[in-house]
C-alpha positions as CSV (number, residue, x, y, z in Angstrom):
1,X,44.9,89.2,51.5
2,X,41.8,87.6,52.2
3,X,38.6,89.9,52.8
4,X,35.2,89.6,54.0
5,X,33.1,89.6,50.5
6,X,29.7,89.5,52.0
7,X,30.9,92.9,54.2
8,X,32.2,93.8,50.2
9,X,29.1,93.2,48.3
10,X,26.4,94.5,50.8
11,X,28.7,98.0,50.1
12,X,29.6,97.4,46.6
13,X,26.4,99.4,45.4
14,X,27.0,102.3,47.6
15,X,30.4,102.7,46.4
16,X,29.7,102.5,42.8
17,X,27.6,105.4,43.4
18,X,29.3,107.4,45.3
19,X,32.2,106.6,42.4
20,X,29.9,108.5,40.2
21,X,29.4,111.2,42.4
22,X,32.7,112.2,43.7
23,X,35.4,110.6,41.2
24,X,37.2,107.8,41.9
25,X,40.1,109.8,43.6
26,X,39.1,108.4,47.0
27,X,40.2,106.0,49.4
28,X,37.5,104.9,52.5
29,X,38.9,104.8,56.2
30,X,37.5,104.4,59.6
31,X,36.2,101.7,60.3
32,X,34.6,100.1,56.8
33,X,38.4,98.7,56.4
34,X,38.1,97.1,59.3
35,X,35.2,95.3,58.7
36,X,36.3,94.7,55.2
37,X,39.5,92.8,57.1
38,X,37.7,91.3,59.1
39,X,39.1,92.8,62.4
40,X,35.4,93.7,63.4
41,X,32.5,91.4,62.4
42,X,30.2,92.7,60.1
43,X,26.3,92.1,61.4
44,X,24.7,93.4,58.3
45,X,24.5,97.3,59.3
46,X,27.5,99.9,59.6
47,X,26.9,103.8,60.6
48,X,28.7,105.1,57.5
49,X,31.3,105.2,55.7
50,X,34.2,107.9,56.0
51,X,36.4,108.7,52.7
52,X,39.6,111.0,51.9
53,X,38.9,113.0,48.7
54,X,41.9,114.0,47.2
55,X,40.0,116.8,45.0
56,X,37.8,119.5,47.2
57,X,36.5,120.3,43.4
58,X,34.7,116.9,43.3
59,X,32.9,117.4,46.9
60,X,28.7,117.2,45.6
61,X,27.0,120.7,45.4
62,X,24.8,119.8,48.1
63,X,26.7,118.4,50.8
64,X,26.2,119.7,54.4
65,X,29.0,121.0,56.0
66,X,29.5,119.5,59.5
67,X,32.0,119.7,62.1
68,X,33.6,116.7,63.8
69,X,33.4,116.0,67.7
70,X,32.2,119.9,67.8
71,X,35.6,121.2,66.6
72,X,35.0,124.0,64.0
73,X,38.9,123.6,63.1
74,X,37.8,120.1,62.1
75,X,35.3,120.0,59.7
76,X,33.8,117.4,57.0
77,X,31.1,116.9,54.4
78,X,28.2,114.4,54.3
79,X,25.9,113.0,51.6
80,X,23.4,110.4,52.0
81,X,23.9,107.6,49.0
82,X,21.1,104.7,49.2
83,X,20.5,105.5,53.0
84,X,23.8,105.5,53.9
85,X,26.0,108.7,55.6
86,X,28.9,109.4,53.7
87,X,31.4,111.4,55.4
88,X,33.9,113.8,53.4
89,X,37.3,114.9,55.0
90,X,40.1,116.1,53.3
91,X,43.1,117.6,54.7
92,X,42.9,120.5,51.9
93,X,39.6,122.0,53.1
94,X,38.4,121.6,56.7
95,X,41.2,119.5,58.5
96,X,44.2,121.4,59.2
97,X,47.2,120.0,60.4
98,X,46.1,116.8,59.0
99,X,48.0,116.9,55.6
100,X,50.6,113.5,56.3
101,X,47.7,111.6,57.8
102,X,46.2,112.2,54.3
103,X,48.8,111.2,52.8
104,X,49.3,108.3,55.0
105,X,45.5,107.2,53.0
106,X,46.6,107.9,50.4
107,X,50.0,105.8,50.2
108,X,49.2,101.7,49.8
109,X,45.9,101.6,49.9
110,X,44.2,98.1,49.8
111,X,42.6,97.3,46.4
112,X,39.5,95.7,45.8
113,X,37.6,95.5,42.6
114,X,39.0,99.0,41.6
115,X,38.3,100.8,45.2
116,X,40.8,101.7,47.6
117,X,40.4,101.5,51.2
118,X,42.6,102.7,54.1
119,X,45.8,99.7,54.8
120,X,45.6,98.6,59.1
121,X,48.6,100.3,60.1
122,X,47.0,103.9,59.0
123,X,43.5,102.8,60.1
124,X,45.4,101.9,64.1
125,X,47.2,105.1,63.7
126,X,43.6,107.2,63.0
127,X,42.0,104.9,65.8
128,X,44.9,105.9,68.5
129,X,44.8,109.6,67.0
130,X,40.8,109.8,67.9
131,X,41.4,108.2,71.3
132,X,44.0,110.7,71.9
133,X,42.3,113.7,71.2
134,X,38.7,112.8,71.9
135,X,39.1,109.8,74.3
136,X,36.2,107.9,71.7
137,X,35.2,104.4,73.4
138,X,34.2,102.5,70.0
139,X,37.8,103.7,69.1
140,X,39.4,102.4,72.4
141,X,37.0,99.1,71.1
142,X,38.4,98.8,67.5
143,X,42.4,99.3,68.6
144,X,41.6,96.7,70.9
145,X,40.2,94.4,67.8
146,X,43.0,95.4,65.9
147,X,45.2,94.0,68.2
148,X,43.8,90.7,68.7
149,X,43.7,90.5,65.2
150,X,47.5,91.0,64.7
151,X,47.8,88.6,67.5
152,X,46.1,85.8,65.2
């Protein structure tokens, strides 16, 4: 599987960080897989990078609490590592009704250099959830990218 290793690098730090922060019982999702594919181009700057944690227990002390899109059903943590926003969701504490989405992260991630990130087919399937319930433009942008990408 071929990856984009200057998207990889310019994150690599952050990662190894936030490794030592939360475990290494994570797998990253959104949209950083995409970029790391290669489905969107990277232009040196991303808005953050979302993670599953497995383990609530390894959530940092000092993350804020922070709801998504509003919704106080749905509900995530963030930490700031080297400048960058990390969002925390986990379906075991803040995202109910989410548990076999999680799962879905969880099963086949892709594996590079020891972290896991999100396969496309879960990634398209998060992307047409969020359009779905939230009618998200980038969203309706990346399934789009996705598309053309299979198309290649």
């Amino acid at each position: 599987m071929k990856i984009n290793k200057q998207f990889f690098n310019t994150i690599k730090p952050i990662l190894i960080e936030l490794r030592e922060k939360v475990g290494n019982d994570f797998v990253i999702f959104g949209s950083v897989p995409l970029y790391l594919l290669g489905v969107v181009a990277f232009d040196k700057e991303i808005n953050d990078i979302d993670i599953a944690l497995k383990d609530t227990a390894n959530i940092p002390p000092k993350a804020q609490v922070v709801t998504f899109q509003g919704d106080a059903q749905q509900q995530f943590h963030k930490i700031n590592i080297q400048g960058m926003n990390i969002d925390i969701g986990s379906e075991w504490k803040g995202w109910p009704g989410q548990k076999l989405f999680f799962q879905k992260i969880f099963t086949n991630p892709i594996n590079v250099e020891g972290f896991k990130f999100a396969n496309l087919d879960v990634i398209e399937e998060w992307k047409k959830d969020m359009v779905e319930k939230y009618n998200r433009e980038k969203d309706k942008n990346y399934l789009q990218k996705i598309k053309e990408y299979r198309l290649k």
